[in-house]
N, C-alpha and C positions, 0 to 999 in steps of 0.2 A: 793938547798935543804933548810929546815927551818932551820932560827938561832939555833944553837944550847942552846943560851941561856935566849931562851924564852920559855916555856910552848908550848907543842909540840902535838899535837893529835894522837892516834895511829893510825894505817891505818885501823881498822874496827871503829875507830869514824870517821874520816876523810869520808869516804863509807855513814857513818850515816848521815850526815850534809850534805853531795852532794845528798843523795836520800830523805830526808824529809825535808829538808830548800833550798834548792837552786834548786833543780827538779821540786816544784813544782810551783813556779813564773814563772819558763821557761816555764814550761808545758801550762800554764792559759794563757801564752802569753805577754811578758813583754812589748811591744809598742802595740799591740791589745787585745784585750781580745779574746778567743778562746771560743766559747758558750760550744762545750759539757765539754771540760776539766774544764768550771767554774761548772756547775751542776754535774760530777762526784767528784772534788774536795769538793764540798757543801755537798755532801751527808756523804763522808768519815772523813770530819774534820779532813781534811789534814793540815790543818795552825794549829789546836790545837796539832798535834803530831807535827811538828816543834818546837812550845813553851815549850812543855812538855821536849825535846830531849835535845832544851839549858839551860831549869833548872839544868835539872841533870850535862852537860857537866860544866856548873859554878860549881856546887858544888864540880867536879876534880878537875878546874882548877881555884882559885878564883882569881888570880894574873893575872894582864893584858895581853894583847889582845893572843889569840891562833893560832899558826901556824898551820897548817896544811899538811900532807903529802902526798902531790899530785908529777907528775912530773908538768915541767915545772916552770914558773915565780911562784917565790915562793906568798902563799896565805897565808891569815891572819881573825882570825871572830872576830869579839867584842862582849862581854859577859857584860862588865863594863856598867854601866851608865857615870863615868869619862870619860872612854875611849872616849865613843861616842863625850862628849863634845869636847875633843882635839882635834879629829879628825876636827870635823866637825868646830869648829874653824881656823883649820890650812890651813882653804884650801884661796888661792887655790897653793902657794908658796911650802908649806911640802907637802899637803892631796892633789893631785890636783882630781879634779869633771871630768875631761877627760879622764877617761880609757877606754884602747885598746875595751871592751865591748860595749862603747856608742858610740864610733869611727867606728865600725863594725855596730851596727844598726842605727845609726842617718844617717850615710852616704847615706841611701836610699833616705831623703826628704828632711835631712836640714845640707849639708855637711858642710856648713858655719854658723851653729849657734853658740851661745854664749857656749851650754852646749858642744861640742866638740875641742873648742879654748882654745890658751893657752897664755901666755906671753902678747905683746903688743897688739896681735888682743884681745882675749881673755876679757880686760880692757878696750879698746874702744869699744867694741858689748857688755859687762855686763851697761857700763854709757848708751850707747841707750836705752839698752831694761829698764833702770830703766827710763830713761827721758819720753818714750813712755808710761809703764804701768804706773807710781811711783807708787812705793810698800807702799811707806812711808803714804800714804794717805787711810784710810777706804772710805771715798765717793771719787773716780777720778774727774777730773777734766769736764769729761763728763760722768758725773754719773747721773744726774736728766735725760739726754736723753736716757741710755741705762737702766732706771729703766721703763721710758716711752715703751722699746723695748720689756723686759720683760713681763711686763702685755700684750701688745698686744700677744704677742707669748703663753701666759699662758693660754688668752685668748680663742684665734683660738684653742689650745689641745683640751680644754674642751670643746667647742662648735662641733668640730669632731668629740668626741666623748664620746658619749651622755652615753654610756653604760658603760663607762668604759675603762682606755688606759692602756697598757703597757708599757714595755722598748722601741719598736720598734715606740709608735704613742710618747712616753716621748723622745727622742732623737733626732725623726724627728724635733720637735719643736724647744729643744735646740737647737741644731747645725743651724737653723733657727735665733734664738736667735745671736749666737756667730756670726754667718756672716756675719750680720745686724752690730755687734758691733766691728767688727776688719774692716771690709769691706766696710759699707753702704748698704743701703737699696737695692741698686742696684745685691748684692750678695743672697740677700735673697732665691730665688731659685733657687741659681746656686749649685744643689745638686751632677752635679757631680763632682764640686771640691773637696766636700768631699768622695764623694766616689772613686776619685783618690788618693785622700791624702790616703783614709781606705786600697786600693789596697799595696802602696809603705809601709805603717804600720806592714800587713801581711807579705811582703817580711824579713820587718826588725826585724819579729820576731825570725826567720832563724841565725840571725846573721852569715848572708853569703854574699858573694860580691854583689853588687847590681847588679841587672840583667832587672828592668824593665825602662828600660833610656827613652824608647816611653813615658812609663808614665810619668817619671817624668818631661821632658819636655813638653809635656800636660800640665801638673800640672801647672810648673811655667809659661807658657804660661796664661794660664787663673788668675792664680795669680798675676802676671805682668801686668794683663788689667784693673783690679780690683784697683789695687794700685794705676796704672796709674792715674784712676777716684779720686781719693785722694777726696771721700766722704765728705762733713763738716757734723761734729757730729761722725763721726767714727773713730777708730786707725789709719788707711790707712791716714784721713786728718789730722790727728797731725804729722803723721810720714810725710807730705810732709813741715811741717814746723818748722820738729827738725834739727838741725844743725846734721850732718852727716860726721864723720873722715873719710879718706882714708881706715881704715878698717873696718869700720861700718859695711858694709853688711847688709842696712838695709829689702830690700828684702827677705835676709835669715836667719832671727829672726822669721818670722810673720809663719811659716810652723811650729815651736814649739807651738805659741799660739794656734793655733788650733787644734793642737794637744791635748795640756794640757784641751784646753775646755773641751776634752772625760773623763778624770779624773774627773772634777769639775761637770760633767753631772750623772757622776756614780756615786759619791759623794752625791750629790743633789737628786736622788731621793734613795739613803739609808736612807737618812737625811728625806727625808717626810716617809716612812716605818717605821721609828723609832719614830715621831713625831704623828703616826697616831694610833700607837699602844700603844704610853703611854699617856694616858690621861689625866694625871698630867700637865705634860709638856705641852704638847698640848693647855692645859687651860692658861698658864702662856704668852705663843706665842701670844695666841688672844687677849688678854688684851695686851700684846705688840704691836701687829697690830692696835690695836684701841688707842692707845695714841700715837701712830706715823708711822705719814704717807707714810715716806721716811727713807730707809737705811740710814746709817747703823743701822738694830735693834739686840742687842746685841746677843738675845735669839737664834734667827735666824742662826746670824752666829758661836754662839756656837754649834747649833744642824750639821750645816755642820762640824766644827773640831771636834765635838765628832764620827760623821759618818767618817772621815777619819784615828781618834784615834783606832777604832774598827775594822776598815777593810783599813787599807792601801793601797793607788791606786799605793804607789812604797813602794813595803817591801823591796826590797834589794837596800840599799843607797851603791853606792861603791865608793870608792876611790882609790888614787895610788900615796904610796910614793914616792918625787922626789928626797930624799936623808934620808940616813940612820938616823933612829931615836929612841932616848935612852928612855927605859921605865925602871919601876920600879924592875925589874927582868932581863934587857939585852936591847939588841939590837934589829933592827927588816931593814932587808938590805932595801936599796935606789930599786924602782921597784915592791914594793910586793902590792899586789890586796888587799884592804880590805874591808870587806862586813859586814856592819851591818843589820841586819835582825829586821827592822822596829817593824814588831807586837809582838817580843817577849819584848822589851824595854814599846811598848804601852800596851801588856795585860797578863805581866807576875804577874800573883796573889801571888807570894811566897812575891812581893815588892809592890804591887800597889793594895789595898783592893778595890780600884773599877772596876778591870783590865775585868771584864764581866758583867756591870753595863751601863747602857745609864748614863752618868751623864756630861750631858753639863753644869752644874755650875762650873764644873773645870777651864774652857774656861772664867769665870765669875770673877774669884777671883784674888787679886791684886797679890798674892803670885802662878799664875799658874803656872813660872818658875820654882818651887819648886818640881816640879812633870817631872821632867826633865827627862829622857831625849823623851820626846814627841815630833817625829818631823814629823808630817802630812805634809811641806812644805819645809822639811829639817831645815836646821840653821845656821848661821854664816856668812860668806861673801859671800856662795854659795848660799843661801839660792831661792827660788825659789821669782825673781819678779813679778812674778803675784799672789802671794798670795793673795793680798787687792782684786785685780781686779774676782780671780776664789770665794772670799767671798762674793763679790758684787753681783757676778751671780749668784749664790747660795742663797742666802735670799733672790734676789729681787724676783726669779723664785716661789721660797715657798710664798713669801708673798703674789705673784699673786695668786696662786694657793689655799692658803689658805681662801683669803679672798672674792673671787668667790664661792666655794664648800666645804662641807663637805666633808674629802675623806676617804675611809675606805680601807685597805690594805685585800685583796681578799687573793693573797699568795703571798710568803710562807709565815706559820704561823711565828708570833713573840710575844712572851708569856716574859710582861714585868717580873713577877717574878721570871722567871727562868734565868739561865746563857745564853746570846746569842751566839747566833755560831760564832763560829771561821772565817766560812766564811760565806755570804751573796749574793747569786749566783745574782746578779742585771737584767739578761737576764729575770729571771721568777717572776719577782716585779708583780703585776696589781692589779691595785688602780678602787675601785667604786665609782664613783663621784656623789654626789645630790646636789640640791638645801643648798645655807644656809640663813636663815630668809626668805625665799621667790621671795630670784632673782636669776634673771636666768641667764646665758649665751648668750641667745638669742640675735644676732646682737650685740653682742660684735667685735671690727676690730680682724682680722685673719692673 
């Protein structure tokens, strides 16, 4: 049962928070995205009555984090912007980033990643995956070659298709892109590793016992050969000459990167949607493109965090206390699930006057921290390492794109002086692509 003495929800808010904040992430597909539930969700402004739902519940309860009155492992939501930071500070010792939740769905593809480890594994698989990606660095270390991978891949879209692409001709590309850059050129059209990976994704939405084992030895079968090739120029060839601990598990890292590519992809072309409709920005971008040639361009990679500020590709960040922990009103037991709810922190307007605003100069100023608690890639010692690496893919991907074509956003409408939606269905994006100053696509590499 909930602390008794923490701020406690009653059981028709509890009802309220389970059917319009936590229902509808599940619903949309929390490892896949699920197409109609994204366009039903869009239409409804479903994520805006979640934000609406925890304004008013802060205004009950303004005193730290809210229990909740569920059966079972007792649960907990975060209303605070403090809150958030502690949380997500403490991890991974207090707050740990492994709950029974990701345990349940990662088990499908990546039972030995870093995000479902704990303790000693936990700590040697978090130093890989930073040695491999390093977060620490905006250009990687093989970043002029997978800027080079981009443009061609940016390249080939536009030149396939002449009339115009959507999400379906935008992702083939990507994911083109990302295989190239984890894998080697040699992965390039090995499409159905991703579409095994998309298979074990759908399972893991379920959060149910894995059931496709054919597949996922499939999977790491082909993944395993790929590695094996340990490409020069690609992740695959660094990872064959990063030193490697006994729990490393460096094979069962590389099934989240690809993973997360789908985020960074979904991201990226919200990011040109947004950039193509406000033509302020837009103008500031090209003169960005034209005084520098190579990432990182700053604009760029603001217009992706402000694409991921506005539409969250993980709204519900959870964690789980590993021992009882005192707040400013009580206690809250060792076990309890805590779920902070991403877009109500990035576009609650009662605290944040830009909170339905495109405004990637936020992204821009030295004092962005100050706008806290903004966590597109999480925060603290969990924080995700690939952030550098999914901003790299994201601008380099725009700046091919932009600096080939004109592109004019077909649908859905996005009307910069109005409030933008809540959600942004990425399935029905389609972008019109023309000439810019006169060159073409033609026999551009594919």
């Amino acid at each position: 049962m909930p602390s008794a003495s923490l701020p406690t929800a009653t059981a028709a808010e509890t009802l309220g928070v389970l059917a319009e904040v936590v229902a509808p992430p599940v619903a949309k597909g929390p490892i896949l995205r699920r197409r109609v539930a994204m366009s039903i969700f869009s239409r409804l402004d479903l994520d805006g009555r979640a934000i609406r739902r925890l304004q008013r519940l802060r205004r009950s309860y303004p005193s730290g984090p809210l229990m909740l009155t569920m059966p079972g492992p007792p649960r907990a939501l975060v209303l605070r912007p403090e809150d958030v930071r502690r949380i997500l500070d403490g991890a991974p010792d207090t707050f740990a980033p492994d709950t029974p939740e990701k345990h349940a769905a990662l088990a499908h593809f990546e039972p030995r990643g870093v995000l479902v480890s704990r303790g000693a594994e936990r700590t040697e698989r978090r130093r890989y995956n930073e040695a491999v990606l390093e977060p620490d660095r905006p250009m990687h270390g093989l970043g002029e070659r997978f800027v080079l991978v981009a443009e061609e891949e940016a390249a080939g879209l536009l030149e396939s298709a002449p009339d115009g692409f959507g999400w379906p001709d935008f992702t083939r590309a990507w994911h083109r892109m990302a295989r190239r850059w984890v894998l080697g050129d040699g992965a390039r059209e090995d499409e159905g590793l991703t579409d095994d990976l998309r298979l074990l994704r759908a399972r893991a939405n379920w959060v149910l016992p894995p059931l496709r084992r054919r597949v996922l030895r499939r999977f790491s079968r082909r993944l395993e050969a790929h590695l094996d090739r340990a490409e020069p120029g690609s992740l695959a060839g660094l990872m064959a000459a990063t030193p490697a601990g006994p729990h490393a598990a460096p094979a069962g890292q590389v099934p989240q990167w690809l993973f997360a590519f789908d985020s960074a992809g979904i991201a990226t072309a919200r990011a040109l949607a947004l950039l193509t409709t406000h033509p302020d920005e837009l103008g500031r971008v090209r003169v960005e493109l034209s005084e520098s040639a190579r990432p990182p361009q700053p604009r760029l990679r603001a217009a992706v965090l402000e694409s991921l500020r506005l539409w969250p590709t993980t709204p519900l960040v959870l964690r789980q206390t590993t021992r009882t922990t005192e707040w400013e009103v009580g206690s809250m037991p060792a076990g309890t699930g805590v779920v902070i709810y991403a877009p109500f922190f990035h576009r609650d307007g009662e605290r944040q006057p830009f909170a339905d605003r495109f405004t990637p100069e936020l992204w821009l100023r030295a004092d962005a921290e100050s706008h806290w608690p903004l966590i597109p890639f999480s925060r603290g010692p969990a924080e995700c390492p690939g952030r550098q690496l999914a901003l790299l893919a994201g601008s380099a991907m725009l700046a091919a794109l932009l600096r080939r074509s004109d592109l004019r956003l077909e649908r859905p409408p996005l009307v910069p002086d109005r409030p933008l939606p809540g959600t942004l269905d990425h399935f029905a994006l389609r972008f019109t692509p023309g000439p810019r100053n006169g060159t073409s696509t033609k026999g551009m590499k594919s």
